[in-house]
C-alpha positions in Angstrom: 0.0 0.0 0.0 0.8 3.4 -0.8 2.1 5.6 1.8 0.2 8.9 1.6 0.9 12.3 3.7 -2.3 12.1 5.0 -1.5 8.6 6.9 2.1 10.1 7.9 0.3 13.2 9.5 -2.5 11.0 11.0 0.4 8.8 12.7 2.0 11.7 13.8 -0.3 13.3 15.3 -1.3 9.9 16.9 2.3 9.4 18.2 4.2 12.6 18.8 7.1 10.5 16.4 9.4 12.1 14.0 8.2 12.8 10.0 10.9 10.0 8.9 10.6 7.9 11.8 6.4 7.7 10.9 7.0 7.5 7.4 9.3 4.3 7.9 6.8 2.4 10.7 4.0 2.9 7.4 6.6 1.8 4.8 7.8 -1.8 7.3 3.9 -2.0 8.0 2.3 -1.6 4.7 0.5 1.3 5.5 -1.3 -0.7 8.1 -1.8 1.9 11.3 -2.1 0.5 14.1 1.0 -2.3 13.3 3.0 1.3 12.4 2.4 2.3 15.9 3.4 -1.1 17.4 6.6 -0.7 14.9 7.2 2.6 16.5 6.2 1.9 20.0 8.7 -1.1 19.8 11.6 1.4 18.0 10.7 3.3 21.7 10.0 6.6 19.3 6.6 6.8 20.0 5.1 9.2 23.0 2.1 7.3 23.3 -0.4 4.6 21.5 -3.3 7.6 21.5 -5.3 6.0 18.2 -7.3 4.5 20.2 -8.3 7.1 22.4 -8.5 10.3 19.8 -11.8 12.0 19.0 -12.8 10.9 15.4 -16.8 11.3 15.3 -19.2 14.2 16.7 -22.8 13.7 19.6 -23.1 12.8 22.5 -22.7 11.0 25.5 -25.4 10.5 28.0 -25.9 8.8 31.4 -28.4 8.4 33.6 -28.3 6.6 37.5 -31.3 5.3 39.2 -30.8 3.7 42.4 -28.3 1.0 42.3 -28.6 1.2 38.7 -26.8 3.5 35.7 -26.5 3.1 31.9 -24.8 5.1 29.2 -25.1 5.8 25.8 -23.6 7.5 23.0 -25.5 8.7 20.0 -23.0 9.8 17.0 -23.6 12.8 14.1 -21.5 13.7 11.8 -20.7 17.7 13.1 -20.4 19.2 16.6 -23.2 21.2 15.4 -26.0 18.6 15.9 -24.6 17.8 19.2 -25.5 21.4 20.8 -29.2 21.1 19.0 -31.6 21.2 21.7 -34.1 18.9 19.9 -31.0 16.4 19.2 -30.3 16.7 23.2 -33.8 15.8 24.3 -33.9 12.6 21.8 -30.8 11.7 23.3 -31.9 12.3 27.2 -34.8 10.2 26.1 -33.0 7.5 24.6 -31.0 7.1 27.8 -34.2 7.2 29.8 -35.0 3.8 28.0 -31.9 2.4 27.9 -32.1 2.2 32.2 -35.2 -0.4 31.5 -33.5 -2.7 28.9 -30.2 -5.1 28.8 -28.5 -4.5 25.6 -28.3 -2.2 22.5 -30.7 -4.1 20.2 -33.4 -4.1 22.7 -32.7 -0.5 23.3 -33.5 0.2 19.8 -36.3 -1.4 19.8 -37.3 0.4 23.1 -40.2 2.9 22.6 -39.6 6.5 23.4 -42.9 8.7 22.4 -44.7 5.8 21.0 -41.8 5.1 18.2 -39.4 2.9 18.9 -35.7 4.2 19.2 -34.5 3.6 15.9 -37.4 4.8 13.6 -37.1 7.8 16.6 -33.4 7.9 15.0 -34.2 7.6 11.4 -36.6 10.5 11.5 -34.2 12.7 13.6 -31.9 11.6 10.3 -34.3 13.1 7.5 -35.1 16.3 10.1 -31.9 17.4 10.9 -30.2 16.1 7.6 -27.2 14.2 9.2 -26.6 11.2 9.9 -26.6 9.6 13.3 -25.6 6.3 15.0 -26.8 4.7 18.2 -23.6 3.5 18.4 -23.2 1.8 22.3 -24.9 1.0 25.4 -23.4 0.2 28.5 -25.4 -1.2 32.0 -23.9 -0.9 35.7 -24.9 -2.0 38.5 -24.1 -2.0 42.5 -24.6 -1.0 45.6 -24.2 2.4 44.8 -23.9 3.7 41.1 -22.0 7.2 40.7 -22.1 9.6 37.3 -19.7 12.5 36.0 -20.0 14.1 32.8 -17.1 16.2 31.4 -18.0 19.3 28.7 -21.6 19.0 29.8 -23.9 20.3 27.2 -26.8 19.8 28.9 -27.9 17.6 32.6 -26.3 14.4 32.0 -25.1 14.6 28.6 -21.7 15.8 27.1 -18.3 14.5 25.3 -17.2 12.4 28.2 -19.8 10.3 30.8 -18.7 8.1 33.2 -20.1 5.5 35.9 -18.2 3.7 38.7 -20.4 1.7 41.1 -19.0 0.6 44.5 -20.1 -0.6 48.1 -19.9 1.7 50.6 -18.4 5.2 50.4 -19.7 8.4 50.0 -21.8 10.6 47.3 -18.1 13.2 47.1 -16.1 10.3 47.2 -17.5 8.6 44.1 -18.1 11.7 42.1 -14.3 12.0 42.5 -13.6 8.6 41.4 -16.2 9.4 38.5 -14.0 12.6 38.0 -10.8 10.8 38.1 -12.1 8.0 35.8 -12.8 10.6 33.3 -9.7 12.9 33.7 -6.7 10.2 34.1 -4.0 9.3 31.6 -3.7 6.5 30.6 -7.0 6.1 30.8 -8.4 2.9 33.2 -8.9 -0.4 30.6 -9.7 -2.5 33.7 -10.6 -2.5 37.5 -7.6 -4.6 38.0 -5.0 -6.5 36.6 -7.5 -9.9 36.8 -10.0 -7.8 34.6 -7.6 -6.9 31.9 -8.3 -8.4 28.3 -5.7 -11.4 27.7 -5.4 -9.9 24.5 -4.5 -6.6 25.4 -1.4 -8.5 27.9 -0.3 -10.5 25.1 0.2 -7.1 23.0 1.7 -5.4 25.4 4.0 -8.5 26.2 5.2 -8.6 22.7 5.8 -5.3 22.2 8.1 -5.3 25.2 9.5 -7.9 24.6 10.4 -6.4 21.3 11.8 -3.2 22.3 14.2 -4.6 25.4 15.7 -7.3 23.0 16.4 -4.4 20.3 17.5 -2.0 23.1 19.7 -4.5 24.7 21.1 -5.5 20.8 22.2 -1.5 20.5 23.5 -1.2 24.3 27.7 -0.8 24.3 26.8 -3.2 27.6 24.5 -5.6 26.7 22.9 -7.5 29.9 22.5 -11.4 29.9 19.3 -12.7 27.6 18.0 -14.1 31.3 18.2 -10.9 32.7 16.2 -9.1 30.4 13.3 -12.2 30.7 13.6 -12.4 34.5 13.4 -8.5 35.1 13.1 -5.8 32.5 10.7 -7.4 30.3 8.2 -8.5 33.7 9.0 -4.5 35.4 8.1 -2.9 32.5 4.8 -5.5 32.6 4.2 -4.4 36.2 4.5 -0.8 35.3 1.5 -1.0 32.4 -0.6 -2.5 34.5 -0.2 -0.3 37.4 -0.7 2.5 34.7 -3.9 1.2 33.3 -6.0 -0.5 36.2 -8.2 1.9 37.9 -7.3 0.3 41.6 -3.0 0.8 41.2 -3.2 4.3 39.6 -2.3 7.3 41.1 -5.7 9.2 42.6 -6.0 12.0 41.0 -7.7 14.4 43.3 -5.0 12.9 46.1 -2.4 15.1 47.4 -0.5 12.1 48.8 0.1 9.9 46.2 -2.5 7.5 46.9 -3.4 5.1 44.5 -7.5 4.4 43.4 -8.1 1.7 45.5 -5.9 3.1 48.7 -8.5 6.2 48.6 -11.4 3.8 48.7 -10.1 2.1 51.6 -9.7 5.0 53.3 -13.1 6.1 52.5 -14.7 2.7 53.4 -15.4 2.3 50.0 -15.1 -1.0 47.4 -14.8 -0.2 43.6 -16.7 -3.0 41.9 -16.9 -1.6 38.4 -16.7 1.5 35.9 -18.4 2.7 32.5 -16.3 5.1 30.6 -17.7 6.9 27.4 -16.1 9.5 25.1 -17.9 10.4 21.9 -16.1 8.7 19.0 -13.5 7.0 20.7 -11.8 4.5 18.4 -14.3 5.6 15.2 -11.8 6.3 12.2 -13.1 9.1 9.9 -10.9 9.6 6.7 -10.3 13.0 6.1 -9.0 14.2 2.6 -6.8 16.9 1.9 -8.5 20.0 1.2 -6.8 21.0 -2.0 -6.8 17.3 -3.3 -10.4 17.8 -2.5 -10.7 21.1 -4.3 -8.3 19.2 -7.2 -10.8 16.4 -7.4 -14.1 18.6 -7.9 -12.4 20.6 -10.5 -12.4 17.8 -12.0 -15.5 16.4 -11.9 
């Protein structure tokens, strides 16, 4: 595959790496983006994997709690426009409503909100406003006590970011800073713990360490015994990415002594049992074209 400036700047501005450096991780990956980002995480020249986490789409986010009970949803458009509509922002307030009464996002859609179901409530909103839209997710939580935040709130409940965390015990302030923490930290939380964690995510990670402390230890004018590099590096920097991306080992972010997630909730009398993090269009890819190859291409016809 070709290697266009379009897919170098996308990778750059994904990775904080070098023109040349982005440009070779497309040219050994064949233009392939997330493998370029392994290629250059591996090289160590990339800041961070943020692909995954980058705003690509436009909507909103909405939550709603009830009891021992919260859901979110997101509903995508195609500008930032639709998202501050006040029509759009009731059709999504009721959508949530509904989603708090079913289990998944294809009985939610066929949930009724004003005697329509949600999708044909979606469809319409599509021919009214002129854009399109996507229910895209659901999410349900439940536990003793279900908190909510939402960041860059447009309206109650609804904004870019919306988050949940149930736990037992604890306070009301306590989880709203939890909530608040969820939505703020970086890395962002993949899991409550290291348990939790997708195999798939560890076996990534694995590799790509793996990877870079064989090829930094190849370039090193003291190069350290293969057993060493198994025994310790490789499992230290392991220990370090979970700490960094389980909710309970990272540092607390409203704590002014370095406590970690789940040191705060013990000291608050408080047991995390889960968390629901949304951000409008998280992980959606939208190609985006040049504007004067775009202005080339309808000069042409």
């Amino acid at each position: 595959m070709a290697v266009t400036a379009s897919m170098i700047k996308e990778l750059r501005e994904a990775t904080g790496a070098g023109m040349m450096d982005v440009k070779k991780a497309l040219t050994e990956s064949d233009g392939d983006m997330e493998a370029a980002v392994d290629w250059l995480r591996t090289k160590g020249l990339a800041k961070a994997a943020k692909k995954a986490g980058r705003t690509a789409a436009e909507g909103l986010v909405a939550v709603v709690v009830e009891g021992g009970k919260g859901v979110a949803i997101e509903l995508n458009s195609e500008t930032d426009f639709v998202g501050k509509n006040e029509d759009f922002q009731k059709m999504v307030g009721a959508i949530a409503a509904a989603a708090v009464n079913v289990d998944d996002l294809d009985a939610l859609k066929a949930a009724s909100v004003n005697g329509k179901t949600v999708e044909e409530t979606v469809t319409e909103a599509i021919a009214t406003i002129g854009e399109n839209m996507t229910l895209r997710r659901m999410a349900k939580l439940t536990g003793g006590n279900v908190f909510s935040y939402v960041h860059n709130s447009v309206a109650p409940g609804m904004g870019k970011i919306g988050v949940l965390v149930a736990m037992d015990g604890g306070s009301e302030d306590f989880g709203r800073q939890v909530a608040m923490h969820i939505a703020a930290a970086d890395p962002r939380p993949q899991a409550l713990n290291e348990s939790e964690l997708d195999p798939a995510i560890m076996a990534k990670e694995l590799e790509i360490q793996t990877a870079k402390a064989l090829e930094e230890n190849a370039a090193s004018d003291k190069p350290k015994p293969e057993q060493v590099i198994h025994n310790n590096i490789i499992p230290g920097r392991m220990k370090k990415f979970v700490a960094d991306v389980s909710l309970l080992d990272q540092q607390f972010v409203v704590s002014a002594d370095k406590q970690t997630v789940g040191q705060a909730a013990a000291q608050n009398g408080a047991t995390i049992t889960g968390f629901v993090r949304f951000e409008v269009g998280e992980g959606i890819e939208v190609v985006k074209e040049d504007f004067a190859a775009e202005v080339a291409k309808a000069a042409k016809g």
